[in-house]
N, C-alpha and C positions, 0 to 999 in steps of 0.2 A: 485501596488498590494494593496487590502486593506489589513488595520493590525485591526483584534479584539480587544476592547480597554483590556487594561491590569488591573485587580484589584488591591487594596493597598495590595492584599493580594497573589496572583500570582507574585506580584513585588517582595514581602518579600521572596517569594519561591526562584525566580530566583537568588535574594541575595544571600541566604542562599546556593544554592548549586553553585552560580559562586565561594562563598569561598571557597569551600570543597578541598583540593590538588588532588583528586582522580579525580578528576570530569570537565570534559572541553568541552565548549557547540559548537554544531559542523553546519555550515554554506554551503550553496554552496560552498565557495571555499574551505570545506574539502575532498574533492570526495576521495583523495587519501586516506586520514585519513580511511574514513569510508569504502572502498573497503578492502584495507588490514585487516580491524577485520571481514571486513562480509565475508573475502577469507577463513577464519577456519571454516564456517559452511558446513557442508555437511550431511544436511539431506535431507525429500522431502521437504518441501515447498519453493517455490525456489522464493518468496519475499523476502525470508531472507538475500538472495545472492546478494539482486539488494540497491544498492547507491539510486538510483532515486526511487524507492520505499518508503526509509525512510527518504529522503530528500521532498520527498512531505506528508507523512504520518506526517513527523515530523516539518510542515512550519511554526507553532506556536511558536516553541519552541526545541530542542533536543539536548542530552545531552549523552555524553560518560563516564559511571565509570567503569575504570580501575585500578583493582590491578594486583599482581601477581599470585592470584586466577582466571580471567581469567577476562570478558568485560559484562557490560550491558549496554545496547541500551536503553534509556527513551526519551518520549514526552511529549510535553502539547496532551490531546487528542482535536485532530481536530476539533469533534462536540461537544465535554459536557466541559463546562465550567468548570474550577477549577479540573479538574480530572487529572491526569497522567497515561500513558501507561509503563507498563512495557516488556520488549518484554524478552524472553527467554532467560536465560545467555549462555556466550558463555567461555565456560571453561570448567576442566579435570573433577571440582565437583561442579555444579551449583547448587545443595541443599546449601552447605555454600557459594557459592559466593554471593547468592538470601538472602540468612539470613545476609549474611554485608552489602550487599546494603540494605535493611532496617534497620540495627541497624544504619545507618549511617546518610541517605535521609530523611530529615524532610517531617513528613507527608504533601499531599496539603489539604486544606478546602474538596474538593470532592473524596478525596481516591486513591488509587493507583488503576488501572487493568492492570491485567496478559493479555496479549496480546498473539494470535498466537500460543497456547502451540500445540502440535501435542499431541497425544495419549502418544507416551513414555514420553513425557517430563512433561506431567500432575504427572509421581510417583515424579519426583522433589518436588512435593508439599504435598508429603504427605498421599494424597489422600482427600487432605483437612481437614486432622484434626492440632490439635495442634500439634506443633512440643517444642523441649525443650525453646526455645525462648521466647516463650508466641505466638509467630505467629500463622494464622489464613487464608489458603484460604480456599471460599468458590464458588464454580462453579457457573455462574450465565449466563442466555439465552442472546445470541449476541444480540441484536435488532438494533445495530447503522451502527454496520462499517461492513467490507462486507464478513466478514466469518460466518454469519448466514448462509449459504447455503455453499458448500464445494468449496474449491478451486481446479479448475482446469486446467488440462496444454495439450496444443494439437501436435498433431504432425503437424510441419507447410507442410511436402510433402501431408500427406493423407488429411488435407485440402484443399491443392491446385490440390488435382486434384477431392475430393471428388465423389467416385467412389461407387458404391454398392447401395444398400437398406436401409442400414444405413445412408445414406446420403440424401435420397429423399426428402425429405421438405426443406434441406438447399437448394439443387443443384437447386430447384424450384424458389429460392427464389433468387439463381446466376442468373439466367437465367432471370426472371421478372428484375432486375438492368441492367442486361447487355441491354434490351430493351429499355431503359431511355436514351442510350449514352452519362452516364457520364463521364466525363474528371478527370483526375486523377494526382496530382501532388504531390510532394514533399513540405512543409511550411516551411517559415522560420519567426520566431518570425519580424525581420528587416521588409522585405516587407511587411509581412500578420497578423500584430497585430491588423488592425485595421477591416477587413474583421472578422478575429477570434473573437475581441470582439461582431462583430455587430449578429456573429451567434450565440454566446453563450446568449446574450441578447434576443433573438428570442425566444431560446431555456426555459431562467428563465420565460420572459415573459408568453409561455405556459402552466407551470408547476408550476410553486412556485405565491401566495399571496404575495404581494406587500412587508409585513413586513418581509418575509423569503430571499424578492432577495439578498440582498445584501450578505448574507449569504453564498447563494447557488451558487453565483458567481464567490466568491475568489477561491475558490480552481480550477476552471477552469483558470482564470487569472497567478493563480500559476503557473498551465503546462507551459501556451503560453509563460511565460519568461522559461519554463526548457527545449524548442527547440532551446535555445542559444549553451547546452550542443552538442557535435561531438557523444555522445554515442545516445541523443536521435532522435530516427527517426520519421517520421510523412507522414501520408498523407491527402490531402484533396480533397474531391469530388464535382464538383459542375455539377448544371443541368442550361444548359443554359446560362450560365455565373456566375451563381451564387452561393458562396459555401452553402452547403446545410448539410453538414458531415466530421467530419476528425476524426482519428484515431493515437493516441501515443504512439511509445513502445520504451524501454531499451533494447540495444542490450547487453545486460550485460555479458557476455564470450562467447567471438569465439571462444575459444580455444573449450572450451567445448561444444559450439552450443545454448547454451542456452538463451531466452530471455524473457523480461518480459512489458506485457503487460500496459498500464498505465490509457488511458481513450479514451474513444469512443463516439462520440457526433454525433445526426444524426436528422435533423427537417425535414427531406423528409417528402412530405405524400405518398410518394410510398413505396408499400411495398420490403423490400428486402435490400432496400441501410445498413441497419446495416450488416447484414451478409456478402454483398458484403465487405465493407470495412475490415473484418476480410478475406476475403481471399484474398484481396491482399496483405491485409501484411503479411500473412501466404506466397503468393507466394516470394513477396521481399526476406522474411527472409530465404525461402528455396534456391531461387534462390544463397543466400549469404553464405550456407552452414549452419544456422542454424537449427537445426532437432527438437527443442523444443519452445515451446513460452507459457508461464504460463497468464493467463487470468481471473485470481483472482476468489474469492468467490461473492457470492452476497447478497445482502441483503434482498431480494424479494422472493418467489414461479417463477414468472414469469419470473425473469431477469435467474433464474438456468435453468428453462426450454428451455429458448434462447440460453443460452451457452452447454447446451448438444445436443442441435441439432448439433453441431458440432463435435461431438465425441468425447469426451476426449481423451487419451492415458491414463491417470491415476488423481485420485481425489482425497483431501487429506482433511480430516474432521481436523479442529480445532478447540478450547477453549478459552473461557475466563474466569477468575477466576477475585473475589475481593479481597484485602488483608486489615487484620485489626489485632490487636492487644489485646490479651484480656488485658482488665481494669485492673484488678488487678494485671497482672505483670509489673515489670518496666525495660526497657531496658537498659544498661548503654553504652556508646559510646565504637566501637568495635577499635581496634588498625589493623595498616595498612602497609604491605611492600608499597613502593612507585615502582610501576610496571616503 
């Protein structure tokens, strides 16, 4: 997998909070770690629930601070250099659990962002003014990562069988794939890494300037080793022998039916094969008893208008805020039960 080189100064961050006692930076092999704090969440957006979510959200870098005020989830973020993601706290009072985790977290060179707030959890902040602290968010337009358009979540039966007038340009677009006789398999990192990188490569090549591939690469590379994971499922479709599209999701709780989508890749030039690949794994996951499958925000006009051809069941607007500090107040280091 490529690794981003590291600044002298992202080095000194990752110092600085590997010392912190609170604070312990969390790996593929934490799945259990990071299941059990993201099992306290129970709101809508249902990335918050999913391990594989913030195990690839978080593949730079990601970090757990816990006290007995409750848990915050941080990243390096993915695309901006020097920047860290803060993701919503997970606790009884997350206005002061959000105020220690700053008095705490030395700032990085490119700022902190609030990540994924939902509407209620935006009064957390205040409404962005100053709080007693000297703190400071300030809402600012998504442009990067993929909740600029809303995130939403489908029902995987009324996918799968996609019935009515609300469905007509999907079911159009079932029908033109089904005409192709694509073959449809199951991936396994082991056998098909190297078929996966040659499509992903295909795929950079069309799409990304020479100086951006390497870039826009890893995070695909990312996935292909997280098909190691039993939770994560996949399929790939090829025409002719050839794979041409696959599709990755988190079966993230049976119990409760819910799962979550991860990445869709598709270099057909026929039209249809994206949609198709989403109803099959809507059918899989139906077939498996789950009744939900969350299929993210996007970052495009386009890419939300492709995923509402699919019907929602329901969509869930989130936020991003910056966080800064006014100047003339000065912070002093906050004291800590050891959770």
């Amino acid at each position: 997998m490529i690794e981003p080189a590291r600044t002298s100064f992202l080095r000194d961050f990752e110092q600085a909070v590997s010392r912190h006692p609170f604070i312990r930076p969390l790996s593929a092999m934490d799945h259990d770690t990071l299941a059990r704090v993201l099992g306290a969440y129970d709101g809508p957006d249902p990335y918050r629930s999913s391990p594989a979510y913030f195990q690839f959200t978080g593949r730079r870098g990601l970090w757990l601070f816990e006290t007995l005020e409750g848990t915050v989830i941080f990243c390096r973020h993915p695309n901006v250099e020097e920047t860290v993601l803060v993701f919503p706290p997970i606790g009884a009072d997350g206005a002061k659990l959000l105020e220690s985790f700053f008095k705490s977290v030395p700032s990085p060179q490119g700022g902190f962002q609030l990540a994924r707030f939902t509407a209620a959890e935006t009064a957390l902040l205040d409404g962005g003014s100053t709080v007693s602290s000297g703190t400071v968010y300030a809402p600012i337009d998504e442009r990067v990562l993929d909740w600029a358009y809303p995130v939403h979540v489908l029902g995987t039966e009324l996918v799968s069988e996609h019935q009515g007038p609300q469905f007509r340009d999907f079911r159009q677009n079932i029908h033109r794939a089904e005409r192709l006789n694509l073959s449809c398999r199951p991936l396994q990192t082991s056998g098909d890494s190297t078929e996966l990188k040659r499509l992903v490569a295909r795929w950079v090549k069309g799409h990304c300037p020479d100086e951006e591939a390497a870039a826009q690469t890893e995070p695909f590379l990312h996935v292909i080793e997280m098909l190691r994971d039993e939770k994560i499922q996949s399929l790939g479709f090829e025409e002719n022998g050839t794979l041409v599209a696959f599709i990755v999701w988190e079966e993230t709780d049976p119990a409760k039916g819910t799962a979550n989508s991860l990445m869709n890749l598709n270099v057909s030039a026929h039209k249809g094969v994206s949609e198709y690949s989403y109803y099959r794994m809507c059918c899989d996951l139906s077939a498996k008893g789950f009744k939900e499958v969350c299929i993210g925000g996007s970052e495009t006009p386009s890419l939300d208008r492709f995923k509402r051809k699919m019907n929602p069941i329901r969509s869930v607007e989130l936020s991003s805020f910056v966080h800064f500090v006014e100047p003339h107040l000065k912070l002093e280091p906050d004291s800590y039960q050891v959770a």
